[in-house]
Structures are given as C-alpha cells and as structure tokens.
C-alpha positions as CSV (number, residue, x, y, z in Angstrom):
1,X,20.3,19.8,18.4
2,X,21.3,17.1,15.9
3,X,21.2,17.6,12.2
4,X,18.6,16.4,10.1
5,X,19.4,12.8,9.1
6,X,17.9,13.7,5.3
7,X,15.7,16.5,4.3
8,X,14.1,16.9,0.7
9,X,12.8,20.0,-1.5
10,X,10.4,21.4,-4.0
11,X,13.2,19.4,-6.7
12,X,12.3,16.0,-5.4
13,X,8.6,16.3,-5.1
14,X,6.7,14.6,-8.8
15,X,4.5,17.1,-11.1
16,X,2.0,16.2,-8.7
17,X,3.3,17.7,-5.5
18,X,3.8,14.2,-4.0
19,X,7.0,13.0,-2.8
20,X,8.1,9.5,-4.9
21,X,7.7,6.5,-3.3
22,X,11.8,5.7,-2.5
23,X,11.6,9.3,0.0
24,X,8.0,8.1,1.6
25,X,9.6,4.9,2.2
26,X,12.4,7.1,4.1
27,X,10.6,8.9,6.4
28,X,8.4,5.8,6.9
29,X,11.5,4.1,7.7
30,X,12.1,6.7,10.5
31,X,9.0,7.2,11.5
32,X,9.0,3.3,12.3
33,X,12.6,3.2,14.4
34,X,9.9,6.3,16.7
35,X,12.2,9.7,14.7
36,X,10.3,12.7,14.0
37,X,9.8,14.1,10.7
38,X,9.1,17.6,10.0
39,X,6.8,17.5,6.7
40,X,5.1,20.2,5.3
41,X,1.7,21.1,5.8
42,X,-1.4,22.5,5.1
43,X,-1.0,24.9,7.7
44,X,3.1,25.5,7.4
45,X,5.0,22.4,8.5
46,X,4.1,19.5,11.1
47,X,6.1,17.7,13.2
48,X,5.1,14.0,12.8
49,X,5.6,10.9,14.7
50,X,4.0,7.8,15.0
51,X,1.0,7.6,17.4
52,X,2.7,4.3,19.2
53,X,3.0,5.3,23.2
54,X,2.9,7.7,25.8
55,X,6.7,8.6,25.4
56,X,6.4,9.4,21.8
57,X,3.5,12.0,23.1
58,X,5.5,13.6,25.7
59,X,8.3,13.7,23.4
60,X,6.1,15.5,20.4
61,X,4.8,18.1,23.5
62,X,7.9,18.6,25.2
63,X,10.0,19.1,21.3
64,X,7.2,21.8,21.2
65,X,7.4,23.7,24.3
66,X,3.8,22.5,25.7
67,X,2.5,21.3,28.8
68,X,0.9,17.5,28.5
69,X,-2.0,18.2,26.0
70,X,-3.3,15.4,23.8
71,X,-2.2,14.9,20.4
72,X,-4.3,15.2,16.9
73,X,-3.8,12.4,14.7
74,X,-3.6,13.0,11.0
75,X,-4.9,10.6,8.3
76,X,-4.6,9.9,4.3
77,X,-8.6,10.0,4.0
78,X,-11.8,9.7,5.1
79,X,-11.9,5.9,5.3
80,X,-8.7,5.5,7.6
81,X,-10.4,8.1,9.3
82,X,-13.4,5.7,10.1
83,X,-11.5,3.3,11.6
84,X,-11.2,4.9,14.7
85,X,-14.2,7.4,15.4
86,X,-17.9,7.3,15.2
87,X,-19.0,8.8,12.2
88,X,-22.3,10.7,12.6
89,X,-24.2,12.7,10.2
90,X,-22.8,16.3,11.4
91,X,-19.0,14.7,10.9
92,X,-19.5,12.7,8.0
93,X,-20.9,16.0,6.8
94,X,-17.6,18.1,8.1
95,X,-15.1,15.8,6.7
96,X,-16.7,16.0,3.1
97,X,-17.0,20.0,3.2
98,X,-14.0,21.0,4.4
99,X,-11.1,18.0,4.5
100,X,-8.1,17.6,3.4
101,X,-7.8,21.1,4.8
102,X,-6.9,22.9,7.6
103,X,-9.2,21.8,10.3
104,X,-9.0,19.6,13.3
105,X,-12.3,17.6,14.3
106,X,-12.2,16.0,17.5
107,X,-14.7,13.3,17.9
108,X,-15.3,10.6,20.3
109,X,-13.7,6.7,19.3
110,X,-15.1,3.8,18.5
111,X,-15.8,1.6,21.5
112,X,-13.2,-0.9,20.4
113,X,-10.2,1.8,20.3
114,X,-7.7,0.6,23.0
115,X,-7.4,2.7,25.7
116,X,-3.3,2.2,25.1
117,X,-3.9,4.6,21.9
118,X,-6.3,6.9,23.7
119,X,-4.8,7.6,27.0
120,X,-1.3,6.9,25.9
121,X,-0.6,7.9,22.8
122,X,-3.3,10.5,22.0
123,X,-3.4,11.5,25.6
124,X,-7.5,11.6,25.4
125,X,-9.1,12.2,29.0
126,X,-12.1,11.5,27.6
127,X,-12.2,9.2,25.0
128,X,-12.1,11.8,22.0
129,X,-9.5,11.8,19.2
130,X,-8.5,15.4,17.0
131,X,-8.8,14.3,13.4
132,X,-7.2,15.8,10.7
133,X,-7.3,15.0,6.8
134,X,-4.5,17.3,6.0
135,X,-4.4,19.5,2.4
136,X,-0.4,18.6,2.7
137,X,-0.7,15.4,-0.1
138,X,3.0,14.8,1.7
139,X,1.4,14.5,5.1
140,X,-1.6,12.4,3.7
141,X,0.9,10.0,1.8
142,X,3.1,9.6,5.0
143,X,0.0,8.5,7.2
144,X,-1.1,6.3,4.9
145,X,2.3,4.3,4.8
146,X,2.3,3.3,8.3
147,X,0.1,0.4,10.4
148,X,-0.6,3.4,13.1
149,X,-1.8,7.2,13.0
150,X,0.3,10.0,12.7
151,X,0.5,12.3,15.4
152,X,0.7,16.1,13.8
C-alpha cells in the first residue's frame, strides 16, 4: 500500500471544526486527478471519491472488501441534495429531522439524472440514489467543492 500523499489533524482544523480553505482545496485537488481521500466522519471515517464512473465504483468496493454494491453519495446540504432526487413530503420531512447526521436515505432520481451517474457511478439497478447529509462539517465542505457527488 502506498503512503498517504498528505494527511492533516485536529491542529489544522479552524475553531470551527472546518478544515481552511488551502487543505479543501488539496483533497479537492485529488479528489479531481480520481484519488481517494479518507476524511472523517460522522460515523468514524469515509473513504471518498468522486462519483465520475463505473471504475471509480468498483475501485471504492473493491478498496473495501465488497462485492459490486451501489454507492451512497454524500452532499454539503439539502439543496445539492435536490438536484438529483425527488423530494417528497416524507423526505423533505427526513432530511430536516435528522440531517447532517448519520443516516442514509435512498430515494429514487430525478427523471433527468443520467443513467451514466446511476448505473455507472452509483451502481443503482433501479434508479434510486443513497443520500447522505453528513454531521462530518469536513465531509460536507469536501462535497461541496467539487462539480460531482461524493461517493462515501
């Protein structure tokens, strides 16, 4: 296994928890050249990569240890969260009780979500996507940096 190409600490994160912007723009930078990141998380740590293709998704599973199961996608908030899912009643209601936290809605997409991001990237057999509004302020300030999702 190679070693980390940078890692960071409790000593670089701002009074607020987040990480400054010169570090995000790091792991953006790798995110974007298709790396992995290990962040922390809500739940303990994540590994993240850029929701982009089918290889990236079989690389995430197979880093992992899993057979070929679809992929969550993590975002900075409830309005890049729209983007790509139908937002009814019950989930609007879900995502304002209980996100950023530790939970994982899956929902079906938006009719205009390309299949490319659905079967390839995400891996969806059905059209669904596993959204997550993260607690991590890390992970919600690395998806939001990026043009696509963050698998998580």
């Amino acid at each position: 296994m190679s070693r980390p190409e940078f890692t960071f600490d409790k000593m670089h994160r701002t009074d607020g928890g987040a990480l400054p912007t010169s570090l995000i723009q790091r792991v953006r930078s790798k995110l974007v050249r298709r790396g992995f990141v290990l962040l922390p998380s809500d739940t303990c740590y994540s590994l993240a990569a850029l929701a982009a293709d089918e290889a990236t998704r079989m690389a995430v599973n197979a880093t992992l240890g899993r057979r070929d199961c679809p992929i969550s996608l993590a975002f900075s908030s409830y309005l890049a969260v729209q983007q790509l899912i139908d937002v009814d009643n019950a989930t609007a209601l879900l995502l304002e009780c209980f996100t950023p936290g530790p939970i994982t809605l899956v929902c079906k997409a938006k009719s205009d979500v390309s299949s490319d991001l659905l079967s390839g990237a995400v891996g969806s057999p059905d059209r669904t996507i596993g959204v997550r509004i993260p607690d991590s302020r890390i992970e919600r300030d690395v998806a939001a940096c990026t043009s696509f999702p963050l698998m998580s």
